[in-house]
C-alpha positions as CSV (number, residue, x, y, z in Angstrom):
1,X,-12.8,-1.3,-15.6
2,X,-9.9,-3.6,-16.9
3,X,-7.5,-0.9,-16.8
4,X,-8.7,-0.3,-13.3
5,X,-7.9,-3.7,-12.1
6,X,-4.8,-3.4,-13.8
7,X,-3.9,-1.0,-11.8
8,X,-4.6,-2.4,-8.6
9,X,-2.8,-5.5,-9.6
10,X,0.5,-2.9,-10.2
11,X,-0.1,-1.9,-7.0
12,X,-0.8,-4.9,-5.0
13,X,2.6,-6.2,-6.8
14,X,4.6,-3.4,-5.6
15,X,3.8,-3.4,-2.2
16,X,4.5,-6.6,-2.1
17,X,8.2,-5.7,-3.9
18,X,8.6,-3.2,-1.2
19,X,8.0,-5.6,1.5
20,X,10.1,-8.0,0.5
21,X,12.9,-5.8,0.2
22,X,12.2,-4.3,3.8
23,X,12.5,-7.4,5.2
24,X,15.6,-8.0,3.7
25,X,16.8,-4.6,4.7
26,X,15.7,-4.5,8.2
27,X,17.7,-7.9,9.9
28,X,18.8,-6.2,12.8
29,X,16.8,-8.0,15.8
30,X,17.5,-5.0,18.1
31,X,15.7,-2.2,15.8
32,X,12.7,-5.2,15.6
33,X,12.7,-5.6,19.2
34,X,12.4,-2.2,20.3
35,X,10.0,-1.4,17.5
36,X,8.1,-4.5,18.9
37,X,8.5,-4.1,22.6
38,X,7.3,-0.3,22.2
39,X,4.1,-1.5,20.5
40,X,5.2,0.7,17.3
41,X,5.4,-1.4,14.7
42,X,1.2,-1.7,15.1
43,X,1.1,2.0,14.5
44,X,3.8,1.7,11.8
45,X,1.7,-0.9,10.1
46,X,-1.2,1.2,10.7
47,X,-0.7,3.9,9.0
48,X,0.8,2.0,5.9
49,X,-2.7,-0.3,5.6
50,X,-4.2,3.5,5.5
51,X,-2.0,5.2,3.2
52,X,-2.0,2.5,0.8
53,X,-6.6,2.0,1.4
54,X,-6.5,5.8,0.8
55,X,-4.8,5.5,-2.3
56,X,-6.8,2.8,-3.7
57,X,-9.8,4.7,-2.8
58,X,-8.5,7.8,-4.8
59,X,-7.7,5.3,-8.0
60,X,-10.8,4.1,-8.1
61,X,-13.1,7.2,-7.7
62,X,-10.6,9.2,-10.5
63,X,-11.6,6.0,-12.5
64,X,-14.9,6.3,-12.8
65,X,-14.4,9.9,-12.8
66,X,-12.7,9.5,-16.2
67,X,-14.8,6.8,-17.3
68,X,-18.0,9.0,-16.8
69,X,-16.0,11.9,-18.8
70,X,-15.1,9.3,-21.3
71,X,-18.9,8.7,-22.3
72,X,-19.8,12.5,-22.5
């Protein structure tokens, strides 16, 4: 369970890494408005929040997975 946590932590740490950088990246206000104005960047943000949910949920169940392998 501590590795798992571990884990999540790596995760949570490089999304947020990933994040940061995009904002740095992305500073031009016209690609932000149209993006915006379009109503896009909610399904843009969307779809990451799932992406990155589904692959928590697949850590987790592979974890205890492995953990109940581990005590066979």
């Amino acid at each position: 369970m501590n590795n798992l946590k571990k884990l999540i932590l790596f995760f949570v740490f490089a999304c947020m890494q990933v994040i940061v950088k995009a904002q740095a990246v992305a500073t031009d206000a016209n690609a932000n408005d149209l993006m915006r104005s379009n109503g896009r960047i909610f399904l843009v943000m969307t779809i990451v929040v799932f992406i990155v949910a589904g692959l928590l949920v697949y850590v987790y169940s592979l974890d205890k997975k492995i953990s109940k392998l581990e005590k066979k």
